[in-house]
Every structure is written in structure tokens, then in C-alpha cells.
SEGURO-123468 format. One record per atom (N, C-alpha, C): residue number from 1; residue in three letters; chain; y, z, x. Coordinates in steps of 0.001 Angstrom, whole numbers, m for minus. Atoms other than C-alpha are relative to their C-alpha. Layout:
REM residues N
PT, NUM, ALA, A, Y, Z, X
...
END
This chain:
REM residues 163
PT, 1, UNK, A, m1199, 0, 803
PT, 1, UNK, A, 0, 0, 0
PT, 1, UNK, A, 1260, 0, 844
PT, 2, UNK, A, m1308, 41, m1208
PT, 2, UNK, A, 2420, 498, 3050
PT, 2, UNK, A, 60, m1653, 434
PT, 3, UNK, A, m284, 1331, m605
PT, 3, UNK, A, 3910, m2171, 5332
PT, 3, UNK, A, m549, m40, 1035
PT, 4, UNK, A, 571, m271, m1939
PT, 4, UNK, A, 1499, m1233, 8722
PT, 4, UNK, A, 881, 1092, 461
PT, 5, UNK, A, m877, m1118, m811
PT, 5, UNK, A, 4461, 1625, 9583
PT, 5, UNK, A, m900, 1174, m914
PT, 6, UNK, A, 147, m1425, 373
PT, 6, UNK, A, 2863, 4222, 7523
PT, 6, UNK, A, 961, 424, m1652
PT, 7, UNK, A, m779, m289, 691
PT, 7, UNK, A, 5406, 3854, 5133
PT, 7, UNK, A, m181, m908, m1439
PT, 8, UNK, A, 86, 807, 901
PT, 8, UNK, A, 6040, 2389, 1611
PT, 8, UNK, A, 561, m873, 364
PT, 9, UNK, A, m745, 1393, 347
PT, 9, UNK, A, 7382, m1161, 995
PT, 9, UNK, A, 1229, 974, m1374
PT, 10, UNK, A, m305, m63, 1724
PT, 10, UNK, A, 10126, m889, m2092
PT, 10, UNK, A, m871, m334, m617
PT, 11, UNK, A, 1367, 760, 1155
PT, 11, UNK, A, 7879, m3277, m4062
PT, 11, UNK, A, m1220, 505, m229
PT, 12, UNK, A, 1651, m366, 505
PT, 12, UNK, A, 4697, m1232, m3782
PT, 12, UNK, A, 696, 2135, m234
PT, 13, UNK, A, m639, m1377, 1136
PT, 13, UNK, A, 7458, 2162, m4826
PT, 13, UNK, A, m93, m747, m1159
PT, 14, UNK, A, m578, 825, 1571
PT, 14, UNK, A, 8609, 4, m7777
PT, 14, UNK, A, m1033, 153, m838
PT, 15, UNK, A, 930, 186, 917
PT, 15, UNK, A, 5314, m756, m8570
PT, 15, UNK, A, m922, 1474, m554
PT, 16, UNK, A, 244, m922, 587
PT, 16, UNK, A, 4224, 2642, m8629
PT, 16, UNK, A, 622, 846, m641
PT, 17, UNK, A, m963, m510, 821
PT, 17, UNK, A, 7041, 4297, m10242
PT, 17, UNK, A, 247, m712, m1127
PT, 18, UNK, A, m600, 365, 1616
PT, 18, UNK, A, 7180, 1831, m13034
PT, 18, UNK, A, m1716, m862, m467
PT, 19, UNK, A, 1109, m101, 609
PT, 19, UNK, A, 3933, 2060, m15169
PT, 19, UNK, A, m204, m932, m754
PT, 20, UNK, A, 342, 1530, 542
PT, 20, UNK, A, 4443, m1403, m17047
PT, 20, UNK, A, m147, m1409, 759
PT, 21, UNK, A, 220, 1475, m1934
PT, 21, UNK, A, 4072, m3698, m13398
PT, 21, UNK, A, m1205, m169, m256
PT, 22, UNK, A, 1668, 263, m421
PT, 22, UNK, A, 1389, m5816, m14035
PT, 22, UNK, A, m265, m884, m1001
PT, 23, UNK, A, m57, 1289, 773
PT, 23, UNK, A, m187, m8308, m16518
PT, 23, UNK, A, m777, 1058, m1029
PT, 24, UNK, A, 967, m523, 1182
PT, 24, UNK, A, m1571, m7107, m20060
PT, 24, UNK, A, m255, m780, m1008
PT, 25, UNK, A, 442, 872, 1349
PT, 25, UNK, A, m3617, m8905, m22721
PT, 25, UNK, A, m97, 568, m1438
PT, 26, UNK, A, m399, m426, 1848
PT, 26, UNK, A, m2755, m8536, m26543
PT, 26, UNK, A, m1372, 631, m349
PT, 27, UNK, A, 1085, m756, 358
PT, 27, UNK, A, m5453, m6322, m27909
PT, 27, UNK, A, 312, m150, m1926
PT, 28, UNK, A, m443, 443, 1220
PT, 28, UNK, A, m3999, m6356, m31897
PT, 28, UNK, A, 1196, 233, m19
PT, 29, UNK, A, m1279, 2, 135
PT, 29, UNK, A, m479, m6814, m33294
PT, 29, UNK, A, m300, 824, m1576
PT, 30, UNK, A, m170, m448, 1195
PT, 30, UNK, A, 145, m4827, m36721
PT, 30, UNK, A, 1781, 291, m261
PT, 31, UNK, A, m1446, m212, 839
PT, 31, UNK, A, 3193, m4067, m39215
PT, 31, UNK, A, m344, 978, m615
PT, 32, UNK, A, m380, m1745, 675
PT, 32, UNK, A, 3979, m381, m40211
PT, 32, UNK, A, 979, m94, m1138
PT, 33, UNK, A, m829, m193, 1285
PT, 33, UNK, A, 5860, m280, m43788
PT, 33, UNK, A, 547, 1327, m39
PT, 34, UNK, A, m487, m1745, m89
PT, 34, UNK, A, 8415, 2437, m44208
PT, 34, UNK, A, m828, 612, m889
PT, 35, UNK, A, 695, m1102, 1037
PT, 35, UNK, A, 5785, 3955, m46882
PT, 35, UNK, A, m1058, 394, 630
PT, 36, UNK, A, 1002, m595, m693
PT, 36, UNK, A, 3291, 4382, m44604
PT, 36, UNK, A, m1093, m867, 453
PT, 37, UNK, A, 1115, 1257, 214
PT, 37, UNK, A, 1167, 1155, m45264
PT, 37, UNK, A, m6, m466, 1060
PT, 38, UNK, A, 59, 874, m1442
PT, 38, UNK, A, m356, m1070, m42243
PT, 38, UNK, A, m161, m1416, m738
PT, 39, UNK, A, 979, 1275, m416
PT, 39, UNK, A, m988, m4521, m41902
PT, 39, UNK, A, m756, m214, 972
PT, 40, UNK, A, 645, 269, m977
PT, 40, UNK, A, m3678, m4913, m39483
PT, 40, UNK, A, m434, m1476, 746
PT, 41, UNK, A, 618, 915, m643
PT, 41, UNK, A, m3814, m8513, m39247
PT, 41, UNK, A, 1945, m1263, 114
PT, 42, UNK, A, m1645, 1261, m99
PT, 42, UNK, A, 361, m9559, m39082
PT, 42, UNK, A, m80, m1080, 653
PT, 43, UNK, A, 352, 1017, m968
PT, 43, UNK, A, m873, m11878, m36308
PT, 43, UNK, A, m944, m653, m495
PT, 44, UNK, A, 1845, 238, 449
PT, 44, UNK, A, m4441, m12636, m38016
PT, 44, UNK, A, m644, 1058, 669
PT, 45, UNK, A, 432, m1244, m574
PT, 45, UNK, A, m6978, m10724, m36969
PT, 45, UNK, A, m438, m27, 1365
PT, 46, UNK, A, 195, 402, m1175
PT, 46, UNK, A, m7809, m11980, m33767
PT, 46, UNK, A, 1564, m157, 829
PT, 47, UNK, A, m589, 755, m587
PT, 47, UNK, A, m4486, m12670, m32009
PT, 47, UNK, A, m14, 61, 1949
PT, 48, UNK, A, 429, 582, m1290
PT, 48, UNK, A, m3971, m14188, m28385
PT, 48, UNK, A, 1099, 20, 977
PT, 49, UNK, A, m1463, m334, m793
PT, 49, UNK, A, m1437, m13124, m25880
PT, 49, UNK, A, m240, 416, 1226
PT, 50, UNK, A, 210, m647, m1290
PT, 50, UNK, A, m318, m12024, m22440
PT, 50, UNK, A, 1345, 517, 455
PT, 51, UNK, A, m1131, m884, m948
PT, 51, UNK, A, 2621, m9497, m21296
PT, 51, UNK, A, 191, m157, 1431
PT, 52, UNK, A, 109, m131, m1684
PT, 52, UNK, A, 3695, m9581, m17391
PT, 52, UNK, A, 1265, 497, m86
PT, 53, UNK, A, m871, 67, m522
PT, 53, UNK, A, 6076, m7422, m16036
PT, 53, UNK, A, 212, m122, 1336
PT, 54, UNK, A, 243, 117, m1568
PT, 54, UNK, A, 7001, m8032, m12342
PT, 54, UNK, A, 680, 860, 427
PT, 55, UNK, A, m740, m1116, m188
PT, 55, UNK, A, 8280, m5035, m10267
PT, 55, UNK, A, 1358, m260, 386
PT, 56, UNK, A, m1179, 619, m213
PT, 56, UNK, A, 11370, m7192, m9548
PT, 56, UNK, A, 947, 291, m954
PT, 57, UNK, A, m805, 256, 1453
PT, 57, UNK, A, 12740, m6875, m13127
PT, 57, UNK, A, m455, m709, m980
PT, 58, UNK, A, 338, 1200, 696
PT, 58, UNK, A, 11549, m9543, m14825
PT, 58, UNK, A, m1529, m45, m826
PT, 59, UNK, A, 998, m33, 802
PT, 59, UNK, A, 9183, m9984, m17567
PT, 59, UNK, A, 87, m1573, m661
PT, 60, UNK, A, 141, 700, 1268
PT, 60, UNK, A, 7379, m12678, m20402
PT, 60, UNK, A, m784, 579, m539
PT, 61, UNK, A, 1012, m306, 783
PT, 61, UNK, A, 5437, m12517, m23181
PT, 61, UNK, A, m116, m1116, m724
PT, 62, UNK, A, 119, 1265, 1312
PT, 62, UNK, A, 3595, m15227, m25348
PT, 62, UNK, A, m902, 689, m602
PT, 63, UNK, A, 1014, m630, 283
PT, 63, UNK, A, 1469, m14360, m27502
PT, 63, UNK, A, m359, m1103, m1717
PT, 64, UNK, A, m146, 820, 1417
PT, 64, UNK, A, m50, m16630, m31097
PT, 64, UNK, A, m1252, 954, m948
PT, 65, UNK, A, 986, m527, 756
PT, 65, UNK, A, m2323, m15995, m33908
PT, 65, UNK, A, m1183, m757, 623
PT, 66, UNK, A, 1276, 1120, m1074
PT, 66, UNK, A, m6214, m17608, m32427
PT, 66, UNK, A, m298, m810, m1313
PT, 67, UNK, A, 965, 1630, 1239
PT, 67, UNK, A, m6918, m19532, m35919
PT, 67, UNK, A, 1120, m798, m15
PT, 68, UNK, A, m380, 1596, m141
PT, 68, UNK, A, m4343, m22260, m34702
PT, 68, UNK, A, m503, m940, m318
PT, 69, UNK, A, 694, 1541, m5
PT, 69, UNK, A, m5786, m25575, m35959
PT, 69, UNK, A, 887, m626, 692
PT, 70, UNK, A, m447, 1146, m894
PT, 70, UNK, A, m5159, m28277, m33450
PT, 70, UNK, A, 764, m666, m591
PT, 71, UNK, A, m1071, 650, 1243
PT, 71, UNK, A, m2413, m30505, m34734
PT, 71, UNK, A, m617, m1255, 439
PT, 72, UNK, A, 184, 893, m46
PT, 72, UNK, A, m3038, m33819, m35518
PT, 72, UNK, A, 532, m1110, 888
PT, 73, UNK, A, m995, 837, m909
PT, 73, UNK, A, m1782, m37072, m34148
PT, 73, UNK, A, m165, m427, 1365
PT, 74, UNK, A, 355, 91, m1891
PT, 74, UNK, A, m1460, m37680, m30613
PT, 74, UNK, A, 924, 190, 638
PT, 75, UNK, A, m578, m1344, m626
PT, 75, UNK, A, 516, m34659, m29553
PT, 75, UNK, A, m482, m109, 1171
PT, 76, UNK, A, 716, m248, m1273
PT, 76, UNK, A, 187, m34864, m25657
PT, 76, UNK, A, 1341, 1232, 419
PT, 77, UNK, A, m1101, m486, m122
PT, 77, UNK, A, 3457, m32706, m25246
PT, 77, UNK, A, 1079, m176, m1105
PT, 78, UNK, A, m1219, m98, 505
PT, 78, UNK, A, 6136, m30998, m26912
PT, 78, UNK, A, 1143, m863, m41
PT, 79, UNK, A, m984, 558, m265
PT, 79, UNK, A, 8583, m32956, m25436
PT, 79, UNK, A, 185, m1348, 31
PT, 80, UNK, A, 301, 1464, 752
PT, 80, UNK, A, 7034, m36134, m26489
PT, 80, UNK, A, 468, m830, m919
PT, 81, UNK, A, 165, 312, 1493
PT, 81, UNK, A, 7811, m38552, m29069
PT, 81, UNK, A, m913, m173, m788
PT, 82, UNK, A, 917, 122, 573
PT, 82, UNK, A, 4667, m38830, m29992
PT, 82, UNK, A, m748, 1578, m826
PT, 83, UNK, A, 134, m1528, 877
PT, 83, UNK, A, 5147, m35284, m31493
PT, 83, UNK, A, 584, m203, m1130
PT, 84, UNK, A, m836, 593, 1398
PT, 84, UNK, A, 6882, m37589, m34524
PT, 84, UNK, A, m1514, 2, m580
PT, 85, UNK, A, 1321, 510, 726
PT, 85, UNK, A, 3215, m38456, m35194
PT, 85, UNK, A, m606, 1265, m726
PT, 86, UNK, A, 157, m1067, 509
PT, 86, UNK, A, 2734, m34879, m36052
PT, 86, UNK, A, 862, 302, m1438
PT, 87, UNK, A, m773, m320, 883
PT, 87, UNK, A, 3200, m34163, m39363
PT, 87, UNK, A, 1108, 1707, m253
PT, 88, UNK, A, m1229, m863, m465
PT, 88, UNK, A, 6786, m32002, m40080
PT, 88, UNK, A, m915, 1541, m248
PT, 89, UNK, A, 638, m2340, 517
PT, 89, UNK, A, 4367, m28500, m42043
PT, 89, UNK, A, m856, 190, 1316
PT, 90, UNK, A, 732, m414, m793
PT, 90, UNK, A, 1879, m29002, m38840
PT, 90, UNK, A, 904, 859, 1106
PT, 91, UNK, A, m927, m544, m1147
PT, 91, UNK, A, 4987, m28572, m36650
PT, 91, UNK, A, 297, 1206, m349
PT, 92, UNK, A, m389, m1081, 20
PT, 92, UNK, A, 6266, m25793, m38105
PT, 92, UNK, A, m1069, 761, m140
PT, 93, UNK, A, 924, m1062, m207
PT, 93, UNK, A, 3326, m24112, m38519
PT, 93, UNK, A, m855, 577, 1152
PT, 94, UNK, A, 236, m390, m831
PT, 94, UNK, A, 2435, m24090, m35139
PT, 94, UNK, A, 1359, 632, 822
PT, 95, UNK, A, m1345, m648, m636
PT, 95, UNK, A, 6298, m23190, m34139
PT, 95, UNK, A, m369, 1485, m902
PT, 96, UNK, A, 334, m1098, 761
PT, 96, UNK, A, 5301, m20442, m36893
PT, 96, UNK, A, m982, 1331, 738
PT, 97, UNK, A, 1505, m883, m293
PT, 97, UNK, A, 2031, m18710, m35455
PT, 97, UNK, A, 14, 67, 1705
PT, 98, UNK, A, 327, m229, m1793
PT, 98, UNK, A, 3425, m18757, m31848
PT, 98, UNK, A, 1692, 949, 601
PT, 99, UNK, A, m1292, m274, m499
PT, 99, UNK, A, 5982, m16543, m30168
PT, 99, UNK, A, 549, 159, 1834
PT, 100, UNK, A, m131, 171, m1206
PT, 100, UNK, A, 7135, m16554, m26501
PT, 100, UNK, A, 1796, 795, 342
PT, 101, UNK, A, m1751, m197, m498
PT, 101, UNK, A, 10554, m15329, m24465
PT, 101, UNK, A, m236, 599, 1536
PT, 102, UNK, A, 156, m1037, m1219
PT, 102, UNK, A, 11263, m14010, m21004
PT, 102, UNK, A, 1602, 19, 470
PT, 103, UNK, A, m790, m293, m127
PT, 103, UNK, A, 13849, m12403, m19371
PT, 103, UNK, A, 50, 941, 1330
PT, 104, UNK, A, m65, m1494, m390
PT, 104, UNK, A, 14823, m9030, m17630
PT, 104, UNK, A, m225, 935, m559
PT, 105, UNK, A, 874, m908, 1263
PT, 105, UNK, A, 13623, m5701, m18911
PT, 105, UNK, A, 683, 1094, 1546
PT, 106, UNK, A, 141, m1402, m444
PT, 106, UNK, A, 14736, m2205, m17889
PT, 106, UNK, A, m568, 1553, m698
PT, 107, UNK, A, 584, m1320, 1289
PT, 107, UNK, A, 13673, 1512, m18995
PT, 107, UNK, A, 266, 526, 520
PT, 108, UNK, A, m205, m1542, 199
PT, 108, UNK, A, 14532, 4670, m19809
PT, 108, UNK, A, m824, 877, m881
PT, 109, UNK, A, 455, m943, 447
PT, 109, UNK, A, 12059, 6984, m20451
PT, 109, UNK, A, m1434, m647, m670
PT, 110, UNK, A, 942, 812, 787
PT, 110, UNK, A, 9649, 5553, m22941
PT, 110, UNK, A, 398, m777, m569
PT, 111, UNK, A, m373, 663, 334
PT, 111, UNK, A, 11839, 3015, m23566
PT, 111, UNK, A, m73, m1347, 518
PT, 112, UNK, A, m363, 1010, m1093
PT, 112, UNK, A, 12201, m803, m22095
PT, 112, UNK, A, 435, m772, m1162
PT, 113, UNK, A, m705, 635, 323
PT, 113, UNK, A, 14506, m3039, m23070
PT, 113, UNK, A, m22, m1462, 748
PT, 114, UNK, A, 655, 1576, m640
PT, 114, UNK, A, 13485, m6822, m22944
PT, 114, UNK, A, 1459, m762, 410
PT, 115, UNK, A, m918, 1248, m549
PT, 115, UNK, A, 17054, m8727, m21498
PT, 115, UNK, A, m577, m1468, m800
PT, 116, UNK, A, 508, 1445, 471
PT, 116, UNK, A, 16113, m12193, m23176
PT, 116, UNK, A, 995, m904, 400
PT, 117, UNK, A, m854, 1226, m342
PT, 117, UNK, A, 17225, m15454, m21471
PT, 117, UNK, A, m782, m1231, m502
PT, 118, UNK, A, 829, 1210, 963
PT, 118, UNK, A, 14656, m17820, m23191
PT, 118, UNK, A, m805, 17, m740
PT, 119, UNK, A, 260, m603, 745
PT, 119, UNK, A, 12885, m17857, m25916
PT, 119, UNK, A, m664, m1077, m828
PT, 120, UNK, A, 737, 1226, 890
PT, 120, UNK, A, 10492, m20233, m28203
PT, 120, UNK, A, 1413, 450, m1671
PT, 121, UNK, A, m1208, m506, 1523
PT, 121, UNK, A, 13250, m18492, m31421
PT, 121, UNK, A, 1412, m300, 1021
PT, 122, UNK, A, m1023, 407, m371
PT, 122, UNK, A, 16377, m20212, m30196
PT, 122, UNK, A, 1032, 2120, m422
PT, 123, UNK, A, m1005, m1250, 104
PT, 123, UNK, A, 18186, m17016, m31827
PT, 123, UNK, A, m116, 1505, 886
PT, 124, UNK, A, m175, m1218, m797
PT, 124, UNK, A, 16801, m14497, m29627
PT, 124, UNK, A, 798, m22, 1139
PT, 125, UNK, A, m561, m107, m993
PT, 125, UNK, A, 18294, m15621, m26601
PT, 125, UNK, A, 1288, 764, 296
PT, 126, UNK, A, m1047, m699, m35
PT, 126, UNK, A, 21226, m13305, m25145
PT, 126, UNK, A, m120, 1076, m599
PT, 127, UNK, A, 17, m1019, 798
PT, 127, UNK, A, 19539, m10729, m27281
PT, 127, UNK, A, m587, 1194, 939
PT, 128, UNK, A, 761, m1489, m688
PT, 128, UNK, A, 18287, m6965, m25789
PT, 128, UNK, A, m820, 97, m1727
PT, 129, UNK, A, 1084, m647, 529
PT, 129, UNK, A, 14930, m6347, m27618
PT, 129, UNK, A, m463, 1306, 497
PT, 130, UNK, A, 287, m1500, m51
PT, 130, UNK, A, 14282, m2370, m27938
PT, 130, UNK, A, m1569, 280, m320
PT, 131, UNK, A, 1895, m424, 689
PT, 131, UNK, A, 10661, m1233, m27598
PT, 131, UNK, A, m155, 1370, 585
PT, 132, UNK, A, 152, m1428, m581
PT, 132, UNK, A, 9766, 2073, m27222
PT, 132, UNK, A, m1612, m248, 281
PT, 133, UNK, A, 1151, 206, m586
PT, 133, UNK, A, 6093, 2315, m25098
PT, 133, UNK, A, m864, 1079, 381
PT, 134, UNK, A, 872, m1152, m810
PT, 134, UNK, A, 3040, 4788, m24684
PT, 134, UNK, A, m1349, m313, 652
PT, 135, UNK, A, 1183, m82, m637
PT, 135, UNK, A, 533, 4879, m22247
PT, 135, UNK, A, m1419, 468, 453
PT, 136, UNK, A, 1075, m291, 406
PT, 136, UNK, A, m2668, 5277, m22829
PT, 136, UNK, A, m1592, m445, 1532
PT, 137, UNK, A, 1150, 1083, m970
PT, 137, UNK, A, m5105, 4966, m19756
PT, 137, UNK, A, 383, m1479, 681
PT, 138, UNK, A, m243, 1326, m358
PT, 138, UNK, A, m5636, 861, m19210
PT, 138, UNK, A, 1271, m508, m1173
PT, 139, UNK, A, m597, 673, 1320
PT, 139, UNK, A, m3524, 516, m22577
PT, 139, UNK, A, 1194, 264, m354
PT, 140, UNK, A, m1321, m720, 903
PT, 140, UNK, A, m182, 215, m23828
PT, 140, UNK, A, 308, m810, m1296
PT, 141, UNK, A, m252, 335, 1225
PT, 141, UNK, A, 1402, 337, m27114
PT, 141, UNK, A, 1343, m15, m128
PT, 142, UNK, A, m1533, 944, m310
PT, 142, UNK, A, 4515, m1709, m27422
PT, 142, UNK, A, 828, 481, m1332
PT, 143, UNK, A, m326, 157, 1426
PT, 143, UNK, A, 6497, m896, m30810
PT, 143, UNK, A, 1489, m373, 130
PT, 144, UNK, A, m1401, 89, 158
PT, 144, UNK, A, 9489, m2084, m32024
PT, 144, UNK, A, 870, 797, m705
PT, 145, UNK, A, m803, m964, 880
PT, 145, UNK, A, 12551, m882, m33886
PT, 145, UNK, A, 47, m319, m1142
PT, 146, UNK, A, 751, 591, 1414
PT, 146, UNK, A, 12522, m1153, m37435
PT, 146, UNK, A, 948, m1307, m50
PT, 147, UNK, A, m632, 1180, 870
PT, 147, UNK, A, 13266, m4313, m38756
PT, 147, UNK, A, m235, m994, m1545
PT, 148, UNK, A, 388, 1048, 1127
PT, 148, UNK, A, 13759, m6431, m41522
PT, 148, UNK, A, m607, m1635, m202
PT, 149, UNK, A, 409, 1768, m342
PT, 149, UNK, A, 11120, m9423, m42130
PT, 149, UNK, A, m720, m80, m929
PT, 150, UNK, A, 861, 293, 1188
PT, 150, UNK, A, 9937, m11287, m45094
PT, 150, UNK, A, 1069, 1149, m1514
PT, 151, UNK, A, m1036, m723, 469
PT, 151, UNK, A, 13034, m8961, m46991
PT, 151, UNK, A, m370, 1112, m104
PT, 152, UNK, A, 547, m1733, 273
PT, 152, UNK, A, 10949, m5695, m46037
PT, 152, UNK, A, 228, 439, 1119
PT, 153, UNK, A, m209, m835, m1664
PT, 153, UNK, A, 11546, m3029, m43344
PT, 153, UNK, A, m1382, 163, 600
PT, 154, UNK, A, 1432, m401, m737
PT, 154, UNK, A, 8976, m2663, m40791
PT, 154, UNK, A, m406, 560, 1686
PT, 155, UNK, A, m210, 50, m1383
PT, 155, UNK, A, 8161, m1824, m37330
PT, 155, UNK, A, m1754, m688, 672
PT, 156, UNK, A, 1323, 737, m1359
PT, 156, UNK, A, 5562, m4153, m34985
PT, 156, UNK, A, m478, 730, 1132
PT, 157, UNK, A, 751, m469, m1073
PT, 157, UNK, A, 3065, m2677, m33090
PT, 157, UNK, A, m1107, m505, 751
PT, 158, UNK, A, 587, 1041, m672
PT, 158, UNK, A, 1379, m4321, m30310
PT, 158, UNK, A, m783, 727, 913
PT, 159, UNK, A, 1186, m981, m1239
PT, 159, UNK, A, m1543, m2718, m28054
PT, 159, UNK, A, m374, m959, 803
PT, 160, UNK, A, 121, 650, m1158
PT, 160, UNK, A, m1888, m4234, m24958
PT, 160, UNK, A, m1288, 382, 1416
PT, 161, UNK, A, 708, m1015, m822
PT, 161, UNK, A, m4728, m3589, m22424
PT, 161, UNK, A, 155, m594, 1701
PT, 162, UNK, A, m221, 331, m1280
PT, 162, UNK, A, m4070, m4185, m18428
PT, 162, UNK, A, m1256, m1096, 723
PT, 163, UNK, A, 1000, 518, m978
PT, 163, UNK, A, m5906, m6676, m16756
PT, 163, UNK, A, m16, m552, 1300
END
């Protein structure tokens, strides 16, 4: 873990002083209702993701639902025109069932705060996402702050396990 002197590196302090350095795979996503109610499958019930933070600062996350159907057409890239050949509900429903962003991220406490500079949701960008985080062993549990979605309050909870 040193540099050959005996001593630490920063980067291998960083990494041990900050308990989210590292890569984690989506384990389930759910939605908490202010009455108490879950959804266990907000994502479906399977979903498919991967967290990284780096001890630099810097984080992403993608993460989709896994019953994606393939889209039709002859989609070789997004950035294709041959993503016209895709019909418009396939498009959105795969812009639907997928989310992505990365950025900077700091914390306080049991807190981290995602910085967002890009983002598959054009509107997040420039935004600070608030997650409060507990650590569990290999596992963490990501939650958000409450919000409003679908015209109901809720808060997203995401379990993550280190790999």
C-alpha cells in the first residue's frame, strides 16, 4: 500500500479514508412511499448497473432495468441515422429504462453529493444529487432525498455490492 519508503501514497490514504473508492454492482433499486409502502421492482426486478467512485473525486453510474428488448431496425449506434429506423415508443422506451451521469462527488459524513457534469437526463446536468449512504460489509445502500415522481413523493433506494 506504500510507495517502497515505508510510507503512504495520498491515493492509497484517500482510498482508505473514503469507504465508497471502488466499483459496485446494482444489487436492487426500490421506491419507499411516504406511507410506508415499497416498490421492490421500480427498476423491474432484476435491474443492471455499475457505481465507480475514483479516489480522485470523480464518480459514474449507469444502471437499466435487464428486460430491455433489443430495438428493432438497424440501430448500430446512438449517434447514427440509422437510429430513424427505430421506431419513435422503441426509442423512448429504451431512453426510459436506462439511466446514466457522471461527475464529481464529495462527503460529509454519511452523506455524498454526486457534482453532475453529464448525464443520459439532459436536465440533471449542473445539478448536486444528495444521497445519504450506509455501509454494510461488501454492501452499500445509496438512498435518495425525497422526491416527487409519477406526482407521488418517494425516496430511491439502491443496494450496491463491491466488486
Amino acid at each position: 500500500m506504500g510507495n517502497g519508503s515505508g510510507k503512504l501514497s495520498i491515493m492509497n490514504y484517500k482510498r482508505m479514508s473514503n469507504p465508497l473508492v471502488g466499483t459496485w454492482k446494482l444489487i436492487s433499486a426500490r421506491a419507499i412511499f411516504l406511507d410506508g409502502s415499497v416498490d421492490n421492482e421500480v427498476y423491474g426486478s432484476n435491474p443492471t448497473g455499475y457505481i465507480t467512485y475514483a479516489a480522485e473525486g470523480r464518480m459514474m453510474v449507469m444502471f437499466s432495468r435487464s428486460d430491455r428488448p433489443p430495438l428493432t431496425g438497424d440501430a448500430t449506434s446512438p449517434f447514427s441515422t440509422s437510429m430513424l429506423s427505430v421506431p419513435v415508443e422503441e426509442r423512448a422506451q429504451a431512453f426510459s429504462s436506462f439511466s446514466a451521469y457522471a461527475g464529481t462527488y464529495t462527503i460529509d459524513g454519511n452523506t455524498v453529493v454526486h457534482h453532475v457534469e453529464v448525464a443520459s437526463m439532459p436536465n440533471r446536468v449542473g445539478k448536486d444529487l444528495i444521497r445519504t449512504f450506509v455501509i454494510n460489509g461488501n454492501q452499500v445502500t445509496l438512498k435518495t432525498q425525497s422526491v416527487k415522481s409519477d406526482g407521488v413523493q418517494k425516496v430511491f433506494e439502491l443496494l450496491w455490492e463491491k466488486i
